[in-house]
N, C-alpha and C positions, 0 to 999 in steps of 0.2 A: 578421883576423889570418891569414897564411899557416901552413901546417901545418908549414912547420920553425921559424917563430918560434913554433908552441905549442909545439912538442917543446923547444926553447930553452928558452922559459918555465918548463916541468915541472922541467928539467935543472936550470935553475939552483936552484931553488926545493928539488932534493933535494941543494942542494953544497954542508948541512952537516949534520955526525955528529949534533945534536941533532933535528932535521928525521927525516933517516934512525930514529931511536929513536923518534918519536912514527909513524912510520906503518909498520916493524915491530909497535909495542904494540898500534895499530888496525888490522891487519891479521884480530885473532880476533873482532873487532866494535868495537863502540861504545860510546864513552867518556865520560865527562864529565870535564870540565877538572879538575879537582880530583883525578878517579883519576890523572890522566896526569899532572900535576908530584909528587903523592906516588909513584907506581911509579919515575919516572924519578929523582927526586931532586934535583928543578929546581928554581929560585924559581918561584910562578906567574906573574913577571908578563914572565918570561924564556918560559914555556911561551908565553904568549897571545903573544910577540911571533913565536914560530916559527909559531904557528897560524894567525897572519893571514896571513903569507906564503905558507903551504899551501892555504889559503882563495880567496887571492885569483888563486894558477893553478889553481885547480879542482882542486884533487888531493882537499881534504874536504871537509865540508860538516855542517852543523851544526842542532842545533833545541834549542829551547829546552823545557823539561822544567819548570814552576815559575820558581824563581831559578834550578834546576840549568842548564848550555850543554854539550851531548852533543856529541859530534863519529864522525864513521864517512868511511870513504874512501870519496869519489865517483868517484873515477877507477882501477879495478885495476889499472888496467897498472903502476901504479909497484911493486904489491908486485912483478908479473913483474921490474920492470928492480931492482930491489932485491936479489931472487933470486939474478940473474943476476951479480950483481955481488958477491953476498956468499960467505963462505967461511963461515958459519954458517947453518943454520936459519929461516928469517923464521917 
């Protein structure tokens, strides 16, 4: 994969507000699925579908705890390009 189709990849992958909300919330560390549709106020099964898409361009990454699924951001640049883009806080 050429380095503007990953950068693609990431872009698209942050081009939606629910997306944007779970990796501002993983931004102060690491989460488990169940914190992140209770804090955000999601169905879980809407979270898990934003999380695989996060997952699957490298932006998180995840481990398994028990039953519990933790997730923490693999890739920082997004919280940068998220920064840069927001008029709040990350």
């Amino acid at each position: 994969m050429s380095d503007c189709e990953k950068v693609a990849e990431i872009l698209k992958a942050l081009g939606h507000p629910t997306r944007v909300k779970i990796i501002k919330y993983l931004a102060d560390g690491e989460k488990c699925v169940k914190e992140i549709w209770q804090e955000l106020e999601i169905p879980q099964p809407t979270v898990s579908q934003h999380i695989n898409i996060l997952k699957n361009a490298g932006i998180i990454s995840y481990k398994k705890d028990g039953v519990k699924t933790c997730y923490k951001i693999e890739d920082p640049r997004v919280i940068d390009i998220i920064k840069l883009l927001s008029e709040e806080e990350v």
